[in-house]
N, CA, C and O atoms as a Tinker XYZ file with bonds, in Angstrom:
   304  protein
     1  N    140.739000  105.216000  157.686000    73     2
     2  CA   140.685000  104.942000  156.264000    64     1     3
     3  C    142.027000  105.223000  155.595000    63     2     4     5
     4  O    142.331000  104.404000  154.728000    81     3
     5  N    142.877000  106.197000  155.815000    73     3     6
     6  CA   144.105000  107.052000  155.407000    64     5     7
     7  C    144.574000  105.561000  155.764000    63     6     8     9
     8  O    145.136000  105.258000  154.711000    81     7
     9  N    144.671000  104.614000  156.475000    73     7    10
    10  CA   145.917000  103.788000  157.501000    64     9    11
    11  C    145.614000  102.892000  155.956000    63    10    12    13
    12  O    146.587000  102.680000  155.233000    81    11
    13  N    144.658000  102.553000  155.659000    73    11    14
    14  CA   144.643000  101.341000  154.562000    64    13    15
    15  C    145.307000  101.879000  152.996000    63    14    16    17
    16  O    145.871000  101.170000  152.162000    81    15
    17  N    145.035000  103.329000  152.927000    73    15    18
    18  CA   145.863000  103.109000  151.986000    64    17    19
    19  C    147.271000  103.426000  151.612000    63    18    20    21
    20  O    147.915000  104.036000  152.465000    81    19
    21  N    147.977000  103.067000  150.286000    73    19    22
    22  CA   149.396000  103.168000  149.968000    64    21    23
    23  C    149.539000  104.902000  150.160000    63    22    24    25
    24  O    148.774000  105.621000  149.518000    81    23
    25  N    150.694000  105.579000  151.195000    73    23    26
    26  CA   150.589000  106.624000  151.430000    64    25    27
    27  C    151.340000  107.249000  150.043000    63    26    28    29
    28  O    151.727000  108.397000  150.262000    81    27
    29  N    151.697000  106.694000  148.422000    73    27    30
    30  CA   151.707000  106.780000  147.389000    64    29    31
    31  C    150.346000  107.367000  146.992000    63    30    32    33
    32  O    150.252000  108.584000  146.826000    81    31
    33  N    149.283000  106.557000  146.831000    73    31    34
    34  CA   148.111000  107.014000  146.331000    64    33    35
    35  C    147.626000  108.069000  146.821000    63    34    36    37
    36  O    147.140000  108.918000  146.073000    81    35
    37  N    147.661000  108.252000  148.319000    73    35    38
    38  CA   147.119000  109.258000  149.208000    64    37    39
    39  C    147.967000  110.257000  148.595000    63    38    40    41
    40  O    147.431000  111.340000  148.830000    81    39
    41  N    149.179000  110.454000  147.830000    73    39    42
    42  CA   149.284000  112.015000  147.660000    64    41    43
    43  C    149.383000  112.125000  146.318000    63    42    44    45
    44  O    149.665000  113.211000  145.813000    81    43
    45  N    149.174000  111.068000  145.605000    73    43    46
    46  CA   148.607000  111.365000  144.218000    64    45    47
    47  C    147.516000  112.380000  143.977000    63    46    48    49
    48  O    147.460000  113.439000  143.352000    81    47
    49  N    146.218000  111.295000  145.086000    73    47    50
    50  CA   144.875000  111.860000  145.554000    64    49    51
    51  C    145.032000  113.361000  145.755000    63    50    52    53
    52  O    144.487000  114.087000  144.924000    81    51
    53  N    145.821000  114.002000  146.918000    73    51    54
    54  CA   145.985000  115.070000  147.533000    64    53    55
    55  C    146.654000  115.748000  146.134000    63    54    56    57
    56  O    146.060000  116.730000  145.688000    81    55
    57  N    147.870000  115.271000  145.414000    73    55    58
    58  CA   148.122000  116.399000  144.608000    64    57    59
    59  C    146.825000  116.429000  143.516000    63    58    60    61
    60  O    146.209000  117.494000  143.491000    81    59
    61  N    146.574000  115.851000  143.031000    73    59    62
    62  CA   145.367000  116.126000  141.952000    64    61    63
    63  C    144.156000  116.626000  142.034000    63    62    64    65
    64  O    143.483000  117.113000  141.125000    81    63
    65  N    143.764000  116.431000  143.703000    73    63    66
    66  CA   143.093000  117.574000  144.094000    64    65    67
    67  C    143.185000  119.085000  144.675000    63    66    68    69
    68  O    142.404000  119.995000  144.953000    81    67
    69  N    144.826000  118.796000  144.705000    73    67    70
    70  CA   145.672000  120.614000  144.925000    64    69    71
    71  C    145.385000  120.842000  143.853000    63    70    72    73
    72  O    144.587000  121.775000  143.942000    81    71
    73  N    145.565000  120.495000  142.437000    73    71    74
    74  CA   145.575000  120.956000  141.594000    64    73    75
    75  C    143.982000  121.658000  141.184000    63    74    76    77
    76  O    143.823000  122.783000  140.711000    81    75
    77  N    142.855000  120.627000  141.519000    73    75    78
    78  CA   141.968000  121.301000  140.907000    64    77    79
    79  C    141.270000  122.415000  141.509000    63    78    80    81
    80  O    140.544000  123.265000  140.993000    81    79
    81  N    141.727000  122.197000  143.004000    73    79    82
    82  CA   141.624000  123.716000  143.958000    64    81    83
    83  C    142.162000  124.567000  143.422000    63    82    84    85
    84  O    141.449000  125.451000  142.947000    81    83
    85  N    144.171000  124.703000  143.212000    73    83    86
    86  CA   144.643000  125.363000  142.744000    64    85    87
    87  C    143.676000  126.512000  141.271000    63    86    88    89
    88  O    143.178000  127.615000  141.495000    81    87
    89  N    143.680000  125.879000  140.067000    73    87    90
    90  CA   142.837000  125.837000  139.295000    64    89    91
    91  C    141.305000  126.669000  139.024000    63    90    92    93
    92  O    141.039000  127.378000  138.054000    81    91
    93  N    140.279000  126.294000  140.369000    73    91    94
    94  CA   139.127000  126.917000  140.683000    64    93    95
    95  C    139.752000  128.005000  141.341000    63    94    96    97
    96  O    139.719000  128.934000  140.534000    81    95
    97  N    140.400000  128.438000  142.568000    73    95    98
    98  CA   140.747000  129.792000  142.741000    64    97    99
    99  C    141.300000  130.669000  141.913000    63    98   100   101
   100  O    140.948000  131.833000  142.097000    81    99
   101  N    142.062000  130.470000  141.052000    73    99   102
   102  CA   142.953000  131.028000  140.216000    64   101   103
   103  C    141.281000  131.648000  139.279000    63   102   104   105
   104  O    141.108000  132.859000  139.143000    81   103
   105  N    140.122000  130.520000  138.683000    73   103   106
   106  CA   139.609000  131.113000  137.990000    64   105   107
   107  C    138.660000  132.113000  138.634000    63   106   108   109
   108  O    138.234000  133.090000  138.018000    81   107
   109  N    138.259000  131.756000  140.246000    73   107   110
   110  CA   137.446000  132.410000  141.013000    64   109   111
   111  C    138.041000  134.027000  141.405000    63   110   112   113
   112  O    137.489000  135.125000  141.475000    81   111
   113  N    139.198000  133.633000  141.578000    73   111   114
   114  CA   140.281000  135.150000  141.779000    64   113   115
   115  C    140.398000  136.206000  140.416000    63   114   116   117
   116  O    140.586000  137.403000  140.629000    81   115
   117  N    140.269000  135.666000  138.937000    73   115   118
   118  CA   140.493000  136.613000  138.223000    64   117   119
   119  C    139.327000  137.154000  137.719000    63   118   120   121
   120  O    139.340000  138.220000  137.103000    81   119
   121  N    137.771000  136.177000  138.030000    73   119   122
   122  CA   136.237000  136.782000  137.614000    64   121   123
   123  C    136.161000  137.779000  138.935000    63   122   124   125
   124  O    135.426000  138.693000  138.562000    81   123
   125  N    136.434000  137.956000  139.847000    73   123   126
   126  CA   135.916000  138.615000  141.037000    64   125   127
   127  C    137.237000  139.555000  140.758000    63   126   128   129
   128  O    136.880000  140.691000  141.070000    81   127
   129  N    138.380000  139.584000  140.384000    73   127   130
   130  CA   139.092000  141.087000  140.384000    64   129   131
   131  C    137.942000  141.678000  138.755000    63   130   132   133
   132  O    137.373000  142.769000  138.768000    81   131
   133  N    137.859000  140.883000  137.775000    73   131   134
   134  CA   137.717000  141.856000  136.596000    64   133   135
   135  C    136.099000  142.318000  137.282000    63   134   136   137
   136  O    135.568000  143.218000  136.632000    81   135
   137  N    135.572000  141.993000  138.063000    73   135   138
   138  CA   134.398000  142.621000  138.258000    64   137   139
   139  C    134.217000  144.011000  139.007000    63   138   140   141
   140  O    133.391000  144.923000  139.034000    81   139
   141  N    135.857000  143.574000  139.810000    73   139   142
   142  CA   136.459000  144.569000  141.005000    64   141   143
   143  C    136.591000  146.339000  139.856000    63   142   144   145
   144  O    135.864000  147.317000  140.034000    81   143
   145  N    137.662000  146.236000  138.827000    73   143   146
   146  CA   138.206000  146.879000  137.553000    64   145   147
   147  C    137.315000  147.319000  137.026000    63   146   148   149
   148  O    136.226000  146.745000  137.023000    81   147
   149  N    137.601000  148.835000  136.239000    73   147   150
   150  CA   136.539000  149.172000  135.628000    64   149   151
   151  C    137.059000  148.750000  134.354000    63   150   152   153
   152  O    136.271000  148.775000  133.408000    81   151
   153  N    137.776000  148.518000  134.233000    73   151   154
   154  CA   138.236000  148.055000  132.405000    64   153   155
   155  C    138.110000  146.448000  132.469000    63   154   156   157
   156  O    138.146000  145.669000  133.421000    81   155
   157  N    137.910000  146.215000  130.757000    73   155   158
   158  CA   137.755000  144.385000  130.634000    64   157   159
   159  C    139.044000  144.004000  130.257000    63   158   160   161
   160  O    139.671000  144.469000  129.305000    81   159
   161  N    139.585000  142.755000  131.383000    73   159   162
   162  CA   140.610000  142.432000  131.379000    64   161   163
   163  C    140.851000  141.640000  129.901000    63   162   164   165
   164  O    141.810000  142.001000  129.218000    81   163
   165  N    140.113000  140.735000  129.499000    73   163   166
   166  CA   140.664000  139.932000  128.593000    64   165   167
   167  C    140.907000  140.949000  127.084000    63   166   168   169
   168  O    141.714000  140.584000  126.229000    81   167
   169  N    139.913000  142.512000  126.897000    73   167   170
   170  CA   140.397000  143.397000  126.111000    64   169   171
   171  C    141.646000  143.954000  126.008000    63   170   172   173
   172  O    142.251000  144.278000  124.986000    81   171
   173  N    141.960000  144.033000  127.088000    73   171   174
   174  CA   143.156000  145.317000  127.446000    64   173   175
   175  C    144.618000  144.031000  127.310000    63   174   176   177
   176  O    145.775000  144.388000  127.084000    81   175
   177  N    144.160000  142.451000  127.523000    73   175   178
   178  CA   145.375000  141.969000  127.145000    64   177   179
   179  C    145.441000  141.191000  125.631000    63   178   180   181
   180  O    146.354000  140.414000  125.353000    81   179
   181  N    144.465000  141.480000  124.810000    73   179   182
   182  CA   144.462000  141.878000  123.323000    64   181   183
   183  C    145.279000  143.000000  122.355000    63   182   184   185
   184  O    145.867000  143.146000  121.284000    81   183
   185  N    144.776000  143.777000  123.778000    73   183   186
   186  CA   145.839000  145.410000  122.816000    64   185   187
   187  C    147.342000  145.445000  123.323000    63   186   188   189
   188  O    148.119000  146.377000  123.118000    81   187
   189  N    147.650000  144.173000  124.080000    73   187   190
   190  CA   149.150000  143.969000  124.774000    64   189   191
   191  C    149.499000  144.945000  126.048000    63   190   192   193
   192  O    150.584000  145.202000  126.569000    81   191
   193  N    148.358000  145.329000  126.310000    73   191   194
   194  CA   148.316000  145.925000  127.354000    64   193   195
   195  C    149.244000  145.263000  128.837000    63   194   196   197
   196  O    148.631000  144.486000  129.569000    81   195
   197  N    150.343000  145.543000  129.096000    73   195   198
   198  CA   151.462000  144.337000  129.992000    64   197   199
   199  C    151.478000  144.364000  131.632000    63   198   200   201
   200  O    151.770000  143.465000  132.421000    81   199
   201  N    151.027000  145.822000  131.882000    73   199   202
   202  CA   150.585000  145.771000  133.398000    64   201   203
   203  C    149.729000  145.066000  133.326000    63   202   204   205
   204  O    150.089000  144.087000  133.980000    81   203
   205  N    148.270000  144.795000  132.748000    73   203   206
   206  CA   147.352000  143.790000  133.369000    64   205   207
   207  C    147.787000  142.808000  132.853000    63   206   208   209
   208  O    146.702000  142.572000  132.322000    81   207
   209  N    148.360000  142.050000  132.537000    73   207   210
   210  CA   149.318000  140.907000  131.653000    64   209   211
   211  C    149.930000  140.419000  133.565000    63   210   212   213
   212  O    149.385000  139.669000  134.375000    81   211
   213  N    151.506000  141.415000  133.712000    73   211   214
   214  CA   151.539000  141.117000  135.108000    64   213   215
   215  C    150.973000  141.424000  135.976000    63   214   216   217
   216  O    151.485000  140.906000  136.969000    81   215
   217  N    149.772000  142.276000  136.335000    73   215   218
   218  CA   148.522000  142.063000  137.252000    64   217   219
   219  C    148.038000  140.062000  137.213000    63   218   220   221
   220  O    148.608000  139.349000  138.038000    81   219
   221  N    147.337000  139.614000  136.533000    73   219   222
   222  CA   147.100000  138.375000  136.237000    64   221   223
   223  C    147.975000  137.426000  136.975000    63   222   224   225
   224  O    147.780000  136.538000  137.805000    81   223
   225  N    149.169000  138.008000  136.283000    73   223   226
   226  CA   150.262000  136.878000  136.769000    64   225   227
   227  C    150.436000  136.634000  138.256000    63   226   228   229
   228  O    150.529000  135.586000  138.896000    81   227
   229  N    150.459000  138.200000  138.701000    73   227   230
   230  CA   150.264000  137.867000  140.094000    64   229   231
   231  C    149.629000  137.262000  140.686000    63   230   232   233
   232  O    150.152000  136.417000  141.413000    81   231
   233  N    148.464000  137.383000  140.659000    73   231   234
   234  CA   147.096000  136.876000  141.093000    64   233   235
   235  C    147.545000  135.238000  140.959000    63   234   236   237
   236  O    147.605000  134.677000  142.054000    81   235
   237  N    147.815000  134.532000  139.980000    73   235   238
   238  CA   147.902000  133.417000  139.545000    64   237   239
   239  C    149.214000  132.700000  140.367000    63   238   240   241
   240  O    149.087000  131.554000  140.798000    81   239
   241  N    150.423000  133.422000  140.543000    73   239   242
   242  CA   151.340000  132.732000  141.259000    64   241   243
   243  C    151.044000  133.126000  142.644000    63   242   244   245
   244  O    151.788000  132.525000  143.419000    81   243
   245  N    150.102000  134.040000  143.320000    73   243   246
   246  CA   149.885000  134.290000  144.182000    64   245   247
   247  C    149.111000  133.062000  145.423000    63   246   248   249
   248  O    149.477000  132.703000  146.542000    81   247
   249  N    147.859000  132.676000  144.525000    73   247   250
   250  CA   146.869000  131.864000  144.880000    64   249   251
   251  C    147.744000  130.814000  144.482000    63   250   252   253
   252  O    147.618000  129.910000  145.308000    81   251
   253  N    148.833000  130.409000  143.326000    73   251   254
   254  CA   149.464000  129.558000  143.344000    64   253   255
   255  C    150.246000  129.035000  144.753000    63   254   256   257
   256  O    149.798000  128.197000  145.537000    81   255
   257  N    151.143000  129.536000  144.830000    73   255   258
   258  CA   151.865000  129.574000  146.140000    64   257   259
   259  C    150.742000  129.507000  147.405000    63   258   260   261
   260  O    150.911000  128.526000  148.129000    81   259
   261  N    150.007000  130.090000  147.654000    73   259   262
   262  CA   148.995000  130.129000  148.864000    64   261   263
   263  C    148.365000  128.712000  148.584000    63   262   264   265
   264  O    147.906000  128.640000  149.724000    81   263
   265  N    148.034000  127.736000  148.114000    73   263   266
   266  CA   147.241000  126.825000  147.988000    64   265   267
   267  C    148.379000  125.938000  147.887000    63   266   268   269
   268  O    148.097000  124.917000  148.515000    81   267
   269  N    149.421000  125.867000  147.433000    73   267   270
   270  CA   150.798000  124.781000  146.802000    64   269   271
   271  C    151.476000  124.802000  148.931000    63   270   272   273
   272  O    151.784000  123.767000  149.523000    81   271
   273  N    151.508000  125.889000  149.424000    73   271   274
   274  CA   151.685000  125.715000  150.696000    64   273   275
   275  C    150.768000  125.124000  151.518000    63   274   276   277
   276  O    151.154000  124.379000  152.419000    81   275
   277  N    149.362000  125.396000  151.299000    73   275   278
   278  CA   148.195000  124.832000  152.224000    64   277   279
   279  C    148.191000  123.098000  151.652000    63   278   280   281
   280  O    148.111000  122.252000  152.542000    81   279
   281  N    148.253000  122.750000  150.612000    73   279   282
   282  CA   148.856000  121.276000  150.421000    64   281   283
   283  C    150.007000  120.287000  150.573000    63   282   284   285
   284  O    150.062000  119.058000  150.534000    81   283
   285  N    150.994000  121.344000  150.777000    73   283   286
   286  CA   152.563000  121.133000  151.536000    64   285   287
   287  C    152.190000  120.905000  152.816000    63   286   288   289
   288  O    152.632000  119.922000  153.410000    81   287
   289  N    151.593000  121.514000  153.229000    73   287   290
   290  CA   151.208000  121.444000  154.868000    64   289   291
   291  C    150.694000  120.246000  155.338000    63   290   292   293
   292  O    151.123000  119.736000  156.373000    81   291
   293  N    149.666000  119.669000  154.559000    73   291   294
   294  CA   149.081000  119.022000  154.965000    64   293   295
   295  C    149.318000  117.562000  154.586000    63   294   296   297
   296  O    148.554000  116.700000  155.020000    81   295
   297  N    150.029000  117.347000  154.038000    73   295   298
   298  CA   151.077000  115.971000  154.013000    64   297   299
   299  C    151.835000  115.508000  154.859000    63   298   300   301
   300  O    152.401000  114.424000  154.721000    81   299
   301  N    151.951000  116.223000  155.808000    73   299   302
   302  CA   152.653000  116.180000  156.986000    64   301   303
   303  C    152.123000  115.030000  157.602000    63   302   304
   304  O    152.533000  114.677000  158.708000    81   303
């Protein structure tokens, strides 16, 4: 099926569905740490609270990068 189509579309396809993987982990990764935490994350970055500010971030370029490589890969 891959042979018929424009290998253009095929990574349109592939990036727009990195993306919405990307996306669902990122939101699956930060409900399962704030459940992990005894404090509520989206409070504590109200009061400018900046470690969990870059806690987050991590998490987010983390699963970023881990998923942006598992779709690099697989274009091959």
């Amino acid at each position: 099926m891959t042979e018929s189509l424009d290998p253009i579309i095929l990574n349109i396809i592939y990036a727009c569905m990195g993306g919405f993987l990307t996306l669902l982990f990122m939101w699956l990764g930060c409900k399962i740490f704030g459940h992990i935490v005894s404090f509520s994350i989206p409070e504590q970055l109200k009061n400018g609270n900046q470690a969990v500010g870059q806690m987050i971030m991590g998490i987010y370029i983390g699963i970023g990068v881990a998923m942006g490589l598992v779709i690099g890969l697989g274009l091959n």
